[in-house]
N, C-alpha and C positions, 0 to 999 in steps of 0.2 A: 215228217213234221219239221218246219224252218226251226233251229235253234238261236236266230237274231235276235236279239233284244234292243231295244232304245238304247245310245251310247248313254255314256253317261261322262259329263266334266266336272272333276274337282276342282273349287276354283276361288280364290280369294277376289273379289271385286276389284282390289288397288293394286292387285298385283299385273306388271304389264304382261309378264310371260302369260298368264293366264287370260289376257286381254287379246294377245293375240290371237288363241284357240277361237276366241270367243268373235270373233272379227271371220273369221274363215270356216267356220260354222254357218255364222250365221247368212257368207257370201254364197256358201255351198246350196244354203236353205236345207241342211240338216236339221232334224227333231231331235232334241238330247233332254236327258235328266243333268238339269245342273243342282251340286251337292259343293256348299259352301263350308270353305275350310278356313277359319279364323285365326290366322297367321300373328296378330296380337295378342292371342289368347293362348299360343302353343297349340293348336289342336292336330298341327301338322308332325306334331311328335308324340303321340299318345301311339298305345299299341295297335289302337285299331286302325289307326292309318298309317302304320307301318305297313299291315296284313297288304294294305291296298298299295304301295309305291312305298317301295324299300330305302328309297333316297328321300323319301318324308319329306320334296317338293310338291308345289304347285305351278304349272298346271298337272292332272294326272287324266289319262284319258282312258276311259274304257270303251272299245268297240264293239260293234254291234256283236260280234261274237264272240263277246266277254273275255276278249286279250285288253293288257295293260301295256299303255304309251305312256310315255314321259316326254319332257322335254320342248317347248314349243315348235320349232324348227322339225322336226322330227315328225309331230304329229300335224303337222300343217301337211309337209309332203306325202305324208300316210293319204289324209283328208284328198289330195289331190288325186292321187292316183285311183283310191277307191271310189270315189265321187268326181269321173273325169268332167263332169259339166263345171261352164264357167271356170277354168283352170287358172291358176295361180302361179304354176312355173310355165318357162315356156317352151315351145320345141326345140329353139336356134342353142344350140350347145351352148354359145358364146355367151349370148340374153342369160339362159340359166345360169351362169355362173356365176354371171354380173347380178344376178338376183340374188343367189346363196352371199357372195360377197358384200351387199349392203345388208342383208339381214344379220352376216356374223360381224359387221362390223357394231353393232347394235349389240346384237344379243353376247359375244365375246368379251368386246372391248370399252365398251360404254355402262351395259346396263348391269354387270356384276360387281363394281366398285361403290356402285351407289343404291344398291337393294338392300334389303331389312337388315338383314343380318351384319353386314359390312357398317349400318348405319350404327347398327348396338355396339360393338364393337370399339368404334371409332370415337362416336357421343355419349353411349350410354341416352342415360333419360335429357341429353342436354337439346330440345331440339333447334338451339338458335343453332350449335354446332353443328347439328343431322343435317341443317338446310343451306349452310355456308361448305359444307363439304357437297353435298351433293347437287348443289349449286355448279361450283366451280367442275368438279366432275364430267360433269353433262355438257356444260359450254366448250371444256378442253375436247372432250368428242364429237361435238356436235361443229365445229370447225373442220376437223379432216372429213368428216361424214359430208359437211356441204360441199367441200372442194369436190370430194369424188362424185359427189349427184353432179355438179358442173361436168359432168364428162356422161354421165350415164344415163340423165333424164330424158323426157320429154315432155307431152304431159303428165306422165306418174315419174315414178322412180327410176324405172326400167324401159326407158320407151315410151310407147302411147296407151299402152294394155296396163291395167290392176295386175298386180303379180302379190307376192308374199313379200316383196323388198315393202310396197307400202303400208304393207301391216303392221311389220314392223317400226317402221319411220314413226306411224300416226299413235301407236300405244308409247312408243318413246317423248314424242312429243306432251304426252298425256303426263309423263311423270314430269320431265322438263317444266311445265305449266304448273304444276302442285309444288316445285320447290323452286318458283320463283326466278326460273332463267329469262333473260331479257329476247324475246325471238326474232328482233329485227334486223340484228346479226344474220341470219339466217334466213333470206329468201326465200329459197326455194325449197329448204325444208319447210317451211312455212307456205306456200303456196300448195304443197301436195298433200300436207294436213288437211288446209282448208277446202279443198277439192272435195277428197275422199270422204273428210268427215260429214260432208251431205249425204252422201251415200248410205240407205236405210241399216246398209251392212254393216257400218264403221259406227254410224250415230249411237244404233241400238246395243251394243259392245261397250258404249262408255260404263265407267264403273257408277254415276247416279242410278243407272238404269238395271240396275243387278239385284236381286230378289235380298243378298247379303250387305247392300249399303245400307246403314245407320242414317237414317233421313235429317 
């Protein structure tokens, strides 16, 4: 008897790391239990979602055969491998690198200065200051991020092929847009948004669209 079960994603709607799982799920055309965790409310520090992901983040992934993933980057390349159709990374060593490289320039260097916690931190309850810091944040990175797409695009981020680089790009853009960054600096970041986000896979990933948005 199969011991598989439906994955299941924990996952906060506003949250990008959780946005991306959510972007590469749904590009895989995986069936998942999505279990909303409400990052405003604490609920990612109560005991019971310690039992589930020890690091009490979000995104948390459970597979089909009831192992625990963390991390977006991680469970993207999980997703890939275990679900080789329509692939996300690519064969060309070089391509793949350049792909982990614009993802960790995102996930590393941009997107941890300006998430919840850094925002509390930094503002408290002030949110003119949450959006004048994480304003400025995102445009300091979203500068080196476009110079490097000028060397590594095509039509996506990576070349001509969807990779994992654009899932990243287009859930970054996502938060960029909620606090107000000006994106005409940024062409071609901006060009690979607007591509992708036609795509049923990117569209249906937005946070409106999330059983956990507050309408």
């Amino acid at each position: 008897m199969s011991t598989e079960k439906k994955p299941i994603l924990y996952s906060y709607f506003r949250s990008s790391a959780s946005w991306r799982v959510r972007i590469a799920l749904n590009w895989k055309g995986i069936d998942y239990e999505y279990k909303a965790i409400d990052l405003l409310k604490n609920e990612n520090n109560t005991e019971e979602y310690l039992k589930v992901n020890p690091t009490q983040k979000v995104p948390a992934f459970i597979t089909k055969d009831s192992k625990l993933l963390s991390q977006s980057e991680a469970i993207i390349e999980y997703l890939d491998e275990a679900y080789p159709d329509r692939p996300l990374i690519p064969g060309c060593p070089y391509k793949r690198a350049l792909v982990r490289e614009i993802s960790q320039i995102i996930a590393c260097d941009i997107h941890p200065i300006q998430n919840l916690g850094v925002l509390k931190r930094i503002a408290g309850d002030d949110m003119e200051k949450r959006t004048a810091w994480a304003n400025e944040s995102i445009r300091l990175g979203f500068k080196g991020l476009e110079n490097r797409l000028e060397h590594t695009s095509g039509a996506y981020s990576v070349g001509d092929s969807i990779t994992m680089a654009d899932i990243f790009v287009c859930a970054m853009v996502g938060n960029a847009k909620r606090w107000g960054v000006e994106m005409s600096s940024f062409p071609i970041i901006t060009k690979i948004n607007e591509v992708c986000s036609k795509l049923p896979a990117f569209a249906n990933a937005i946070p409106d669209k999330q059983p956990d948005c507050s309408k």
